[in-house]
N, C-alpha and C positions, 0 to 999 in steps of 0.2 A: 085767444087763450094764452095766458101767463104762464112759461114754464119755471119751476122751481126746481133748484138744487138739489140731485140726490145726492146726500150726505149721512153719513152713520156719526156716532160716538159711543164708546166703548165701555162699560163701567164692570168691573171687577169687584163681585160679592166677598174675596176672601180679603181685601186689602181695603176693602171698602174708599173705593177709589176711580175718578177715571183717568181709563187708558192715555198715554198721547202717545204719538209717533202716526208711523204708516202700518196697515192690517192689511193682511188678506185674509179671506174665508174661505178653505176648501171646499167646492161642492160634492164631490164624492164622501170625502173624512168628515166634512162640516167643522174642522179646526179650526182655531180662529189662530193664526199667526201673526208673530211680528215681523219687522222685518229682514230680521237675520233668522228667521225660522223658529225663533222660539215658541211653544207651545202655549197657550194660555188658556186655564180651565177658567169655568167659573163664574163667564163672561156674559154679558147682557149688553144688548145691541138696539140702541134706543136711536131711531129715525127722524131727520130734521124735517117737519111740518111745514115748513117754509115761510113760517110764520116768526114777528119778532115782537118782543114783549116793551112795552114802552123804554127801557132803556137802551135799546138798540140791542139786542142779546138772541141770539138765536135761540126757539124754542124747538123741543125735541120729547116726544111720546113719551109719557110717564113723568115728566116737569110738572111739577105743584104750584099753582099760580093763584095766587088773591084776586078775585071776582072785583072792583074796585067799583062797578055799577050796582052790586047788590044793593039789595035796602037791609040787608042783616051788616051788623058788624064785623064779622069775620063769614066769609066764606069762600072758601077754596076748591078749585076745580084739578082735577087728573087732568094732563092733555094725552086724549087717545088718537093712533090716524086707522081711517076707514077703512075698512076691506078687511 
């Protein structure tokens, strides 16, 4: 069995933007921090699949991806992970 990367990335609803740098999450507070302690509300925390998309690009739950075997012209998938 294949193991894959546990890896997060960060996206910020009010700046509509993602995160870069180093995070921690508090388990008690559930804060999501930087790395000098800064505070960050607002925060969604989308998990790498371990999956990559024909351009070599890491995909990560909640990524919008074009179906490119469909037989429809357009159609696009949510990626969810399980559990």
């Amino acid at each position: 069995m294949k193991c894959t990367e546990t890896k997060f990335r960060a996206y910020c609803t009010k700046s509509k933007k993602f995160l870069k740098g180093d995070f921690s999450l508090g388990i008690e507070s559930g804060q999501f921090r930087g790395k000098y302690g800064e505070v960050f509300e607002d925060v969604i925390l989308q998990q790498f699949t371990g999956l990559k998309d024909i351009y070599g690009n890491d995909v990560y739950e909640g990524d919008v991806l074009r179906n490119a075997t469909s037989k429809r012209k357009e159609e696009y998938t949510v990626v969810k992970v399980p559990g």
